[in-house]
C-alpha positions in Angstrom: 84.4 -172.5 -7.9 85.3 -169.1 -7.1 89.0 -168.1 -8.0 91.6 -166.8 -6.0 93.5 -163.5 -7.3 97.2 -163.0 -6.5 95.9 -160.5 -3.5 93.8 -163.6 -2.3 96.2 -165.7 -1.9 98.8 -163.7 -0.4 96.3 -162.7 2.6 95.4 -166.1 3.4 99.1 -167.3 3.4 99.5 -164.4 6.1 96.6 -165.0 7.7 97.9 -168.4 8.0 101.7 -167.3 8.8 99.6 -165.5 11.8 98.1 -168.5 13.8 101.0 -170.8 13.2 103.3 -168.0 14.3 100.9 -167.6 17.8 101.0 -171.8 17.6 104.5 -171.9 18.0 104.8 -169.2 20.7 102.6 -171.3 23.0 104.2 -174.4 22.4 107.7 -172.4 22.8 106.1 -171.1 26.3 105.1 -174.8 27.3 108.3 -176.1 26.3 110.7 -173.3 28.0 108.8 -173.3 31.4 109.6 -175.0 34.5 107.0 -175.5 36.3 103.2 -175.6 34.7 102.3 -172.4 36.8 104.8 -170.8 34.6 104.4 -172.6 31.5 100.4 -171.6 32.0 101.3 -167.8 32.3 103.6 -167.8 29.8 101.1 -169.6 27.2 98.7 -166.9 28.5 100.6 -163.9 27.9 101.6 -165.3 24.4 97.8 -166.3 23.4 97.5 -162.1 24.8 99.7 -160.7 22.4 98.8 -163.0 19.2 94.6 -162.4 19.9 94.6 -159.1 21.7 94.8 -156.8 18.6 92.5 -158.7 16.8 89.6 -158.6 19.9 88.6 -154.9 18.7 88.1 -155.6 15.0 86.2 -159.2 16.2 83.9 -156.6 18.6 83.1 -154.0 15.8 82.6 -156.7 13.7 80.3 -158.4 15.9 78.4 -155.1 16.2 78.0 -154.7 12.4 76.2 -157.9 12.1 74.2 -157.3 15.4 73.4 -153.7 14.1 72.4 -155.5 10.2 70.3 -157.8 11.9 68.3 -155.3 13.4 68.0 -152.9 10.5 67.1 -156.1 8.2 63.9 -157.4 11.1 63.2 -153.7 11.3 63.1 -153.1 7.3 60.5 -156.0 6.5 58.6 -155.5 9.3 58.0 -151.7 8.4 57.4 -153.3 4.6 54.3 -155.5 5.8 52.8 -151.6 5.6 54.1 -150.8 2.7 52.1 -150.9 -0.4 49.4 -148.4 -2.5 46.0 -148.0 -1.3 43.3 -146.6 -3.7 40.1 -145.8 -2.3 38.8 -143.6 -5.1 39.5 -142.8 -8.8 38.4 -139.6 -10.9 37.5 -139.2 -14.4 38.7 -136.4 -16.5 41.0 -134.6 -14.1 42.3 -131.5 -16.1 44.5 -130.3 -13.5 46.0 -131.0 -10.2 47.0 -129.0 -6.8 51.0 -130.0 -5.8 50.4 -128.7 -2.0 54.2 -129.6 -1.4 56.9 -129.4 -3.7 60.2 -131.0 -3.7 63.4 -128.2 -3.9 66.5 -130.3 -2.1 68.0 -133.9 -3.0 69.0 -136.2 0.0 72.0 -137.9 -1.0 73.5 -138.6 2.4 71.4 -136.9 5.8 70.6 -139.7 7.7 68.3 -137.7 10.1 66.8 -135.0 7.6 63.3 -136.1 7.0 62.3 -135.0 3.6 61.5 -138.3 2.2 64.2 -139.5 0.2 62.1 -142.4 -0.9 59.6 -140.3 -2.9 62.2 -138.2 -3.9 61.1 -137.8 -7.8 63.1 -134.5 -8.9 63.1 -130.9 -7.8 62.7 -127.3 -8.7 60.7 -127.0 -12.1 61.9 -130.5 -13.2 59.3 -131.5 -10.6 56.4 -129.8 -11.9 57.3 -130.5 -15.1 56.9 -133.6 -14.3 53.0 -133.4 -13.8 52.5 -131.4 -17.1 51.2 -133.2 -20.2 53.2 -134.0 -23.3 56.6 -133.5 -21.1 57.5 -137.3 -21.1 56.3 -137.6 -25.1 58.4 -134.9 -25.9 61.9 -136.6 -24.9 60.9 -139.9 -26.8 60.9 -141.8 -23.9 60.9 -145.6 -25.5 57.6 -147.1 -24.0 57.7 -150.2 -22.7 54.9 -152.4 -22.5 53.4 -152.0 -19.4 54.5 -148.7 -18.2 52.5 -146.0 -17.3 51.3 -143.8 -19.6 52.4 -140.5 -18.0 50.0 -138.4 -19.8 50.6 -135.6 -17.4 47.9 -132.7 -16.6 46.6 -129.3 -19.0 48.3 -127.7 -15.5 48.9 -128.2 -12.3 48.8 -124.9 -9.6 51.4 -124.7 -6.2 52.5 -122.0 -3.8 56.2 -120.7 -4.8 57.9 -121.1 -1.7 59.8 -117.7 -2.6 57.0 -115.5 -2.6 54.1 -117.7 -1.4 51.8 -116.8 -3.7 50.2 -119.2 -5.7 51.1 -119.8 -9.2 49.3 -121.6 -12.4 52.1 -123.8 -14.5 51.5 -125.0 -18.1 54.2 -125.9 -21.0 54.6 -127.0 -24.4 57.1 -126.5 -27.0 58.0 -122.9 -28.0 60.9 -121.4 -30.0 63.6 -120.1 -28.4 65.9 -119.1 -30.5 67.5 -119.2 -33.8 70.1 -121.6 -35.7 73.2 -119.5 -37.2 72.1 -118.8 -40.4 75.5 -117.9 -41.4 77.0 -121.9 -39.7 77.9 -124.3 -43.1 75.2 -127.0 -42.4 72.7 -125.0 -41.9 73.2 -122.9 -45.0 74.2 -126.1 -46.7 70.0 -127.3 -45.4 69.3 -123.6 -46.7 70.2 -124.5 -50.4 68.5 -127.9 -50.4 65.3 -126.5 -48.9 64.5 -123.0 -49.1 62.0 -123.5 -46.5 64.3 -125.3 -43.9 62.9 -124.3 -40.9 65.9 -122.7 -38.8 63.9 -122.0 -35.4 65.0 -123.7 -32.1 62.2 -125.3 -30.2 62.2 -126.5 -26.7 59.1 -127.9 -23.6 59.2 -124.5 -22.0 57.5 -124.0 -18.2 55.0 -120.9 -18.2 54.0 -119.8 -14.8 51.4 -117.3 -14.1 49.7 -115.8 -11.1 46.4 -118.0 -10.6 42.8 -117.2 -9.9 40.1 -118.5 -8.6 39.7 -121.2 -6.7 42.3 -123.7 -6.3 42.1 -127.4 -8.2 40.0 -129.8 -6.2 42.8 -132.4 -6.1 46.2 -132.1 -4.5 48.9 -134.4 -4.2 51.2 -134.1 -1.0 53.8 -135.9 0.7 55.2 -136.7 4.0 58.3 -138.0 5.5 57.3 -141.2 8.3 60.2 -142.2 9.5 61.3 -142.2 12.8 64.2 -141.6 14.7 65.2 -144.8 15.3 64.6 -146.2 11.9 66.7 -143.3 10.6 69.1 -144.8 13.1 69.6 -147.8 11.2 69.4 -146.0 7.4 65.6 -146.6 7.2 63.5 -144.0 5.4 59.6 -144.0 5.2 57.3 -142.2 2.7 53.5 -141.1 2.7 52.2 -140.3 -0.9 48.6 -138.9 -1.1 46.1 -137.5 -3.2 43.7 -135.8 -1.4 40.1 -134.6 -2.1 40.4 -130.8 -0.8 36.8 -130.0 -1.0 36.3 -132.7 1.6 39.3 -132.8 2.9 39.4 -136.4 2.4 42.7 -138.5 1.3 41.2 -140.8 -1.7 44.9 -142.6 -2.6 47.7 -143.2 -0.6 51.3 -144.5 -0.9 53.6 -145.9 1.9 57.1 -146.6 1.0 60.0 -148.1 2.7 63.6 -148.3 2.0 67.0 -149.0 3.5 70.7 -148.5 3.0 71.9 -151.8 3.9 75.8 -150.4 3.8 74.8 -148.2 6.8 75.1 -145.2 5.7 79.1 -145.8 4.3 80.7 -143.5 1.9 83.2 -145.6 0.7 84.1 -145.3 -2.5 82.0 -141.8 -2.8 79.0 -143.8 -2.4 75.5 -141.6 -1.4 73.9 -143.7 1.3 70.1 -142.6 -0.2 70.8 -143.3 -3.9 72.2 -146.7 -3.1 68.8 -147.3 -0.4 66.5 -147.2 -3.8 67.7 -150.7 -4.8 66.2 -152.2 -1.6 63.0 -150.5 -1.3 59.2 -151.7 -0.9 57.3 -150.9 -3.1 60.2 -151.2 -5.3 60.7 -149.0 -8.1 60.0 -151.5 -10.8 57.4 -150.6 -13.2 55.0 -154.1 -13.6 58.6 -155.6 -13.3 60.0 -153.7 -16.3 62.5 -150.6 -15.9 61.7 -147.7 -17.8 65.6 -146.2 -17.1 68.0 -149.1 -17.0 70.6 -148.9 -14.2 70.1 -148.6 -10.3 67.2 -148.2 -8.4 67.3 -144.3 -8.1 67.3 -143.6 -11.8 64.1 -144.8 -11.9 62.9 -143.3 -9.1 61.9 -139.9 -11.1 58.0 -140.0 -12.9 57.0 -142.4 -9.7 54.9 -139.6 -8.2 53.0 -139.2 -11.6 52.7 -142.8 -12.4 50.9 -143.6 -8.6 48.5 -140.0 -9.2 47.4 -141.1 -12.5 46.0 -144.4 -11.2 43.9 -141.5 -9.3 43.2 -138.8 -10.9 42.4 -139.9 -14.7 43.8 -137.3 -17.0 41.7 -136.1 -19.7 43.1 -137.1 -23.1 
């Protein structure tokens, strides 16, 4: 049985208070009337000023659950699409073409339509993202059945600020020094003359690419429409794509919704909170990689559907 808090109470006793205040009224206009014309009108006028406030909250609320009921048949009808579909896989894929890349987050524009369902990271975290030995690196705990996120030798992609195309590699380099002169370290220094003081970190190298382009690219598109965005409904379109035939061999159709309606109570981003009712959802084989909401495991799912494509070498 669910309990009542202090607050709880106290609303219901006025909610209560409220119709037996509106009661009385009516029976004190029956009783005081003389004739039943009168005793009519003045029942009337006292039902008018007990109900009439409450008419435009019982309106919008009627409108909310009108409005829900439409997003909720729109939502799992768009989901009967939803799903991946792999018409190909490749063997020994060294390195990949991102034709689009991802540079904004979407917490709350209802009608900007840059997919904020395949939104995986941006910037260089994104192509990071695609490069081998990046997810090993943080000692990610593996969970059985998670994707492997191997990651790609490279991947190559047009940066937007120059638009020139650009090869993209990393691995772990030093970048700097410990204080030799800091008390733990000289402390390390003493107990193993050998300490190894450098600072190492999974460091991005870009440099201008030749030659032709990677056969395989991997692009995105926004599919939502303006009246889905109406009701906080976004759509995705993940591909891989075969660019010396200009054929797509994978794709990924996503859908999901913002069931609050795009509120910001509370701080709330309408887009983070859509991620916990989306189809596919973000579930891994049913296990989380990243406890917590549905957007924290949103980032790697761009990699995890491509390598079902394009095998990596290992």
């Amino acid at each position: 049985m669910l309990k009542l808090t202090g607050f709880d109470v106290l609303f219901a006793a006025a909610g209560n208070l409220y119709w037996l205040l509106m009661l009385a009224a009516m029976v004190l206009a029956l009783v005081k009337g003389k004739t039943w014309s009168r005793k009519i009108g003045l029942a009337a006028l006292a039902l008018s000023v007990f109900v009439g406030p409450l008419v435009p909250a019982m309106q919008r609320e009627s409108e909310q659950r009108e409005r829900l009921a439409k997003a909720q048949a729109m939502f799992a009808d768009r989901c009967k699409t939803a799903g991946e579909k792999i018409h190909k896989t490749v063997e020994s894929v060294e390195g990949i073409y991102l034709m689009k890349l991802r540079t904004t987050t979407n917490f709350s524009e209802q009608f900007k339509l840059d997919d904020p369902y395949g939104h995986d990271s941006t910037d260089e975290e994104y192509i990071l993202n695609f490069l081998r030995g990046y997810y090993h690196q943080r000692n990610e705990p593996v969970i059985a059945g998670s994707p492997p996120r191997m990651g790609y030798a490279y991947v190559e992609a047009i940066d937007p600020k120059d638009d020139l195309r650009y090869r993209y590699t990393a691995g772990m380099k030093v970048v700097g020094q410990m204080d030799k002169d800091a008390p733990n370290v000289q402390l390390e220094l003493k107990r193993n003359p050998s300490y190894d003081i450098n600072i190492r970190a999974f460091v991005l190298d870009k440099t201008p690419a030749t030659g032709p382009t990677p056969r395989y690219g991997v692009t995105y598109d926004d599919i939502s429409t303006s009246e889905e965005r109406e009701y906080w409904i976004a759509g995705s379109n993940l591909k891989v794509v075969d660019r010396q035939t200009n054929e797509v061999i994978a794709e990924r159709i996503g859908y999901m919704v913002d069931w609050a309606q795009g509120s910001r109570a509370g701080g709330r981003s309408p887009w983070l909170f859509a991620a916990e009712n989306a189809c596919p959802d973000f579930n891994r084989n049913n296990l989380r990689r990243v406890p917590g909401p549905g957007f924290s495991a949103q980032a790697g799912q761009t990699l995890d559907f491509v390598e079902k494509v394009l095998k990596t070498t290992k």
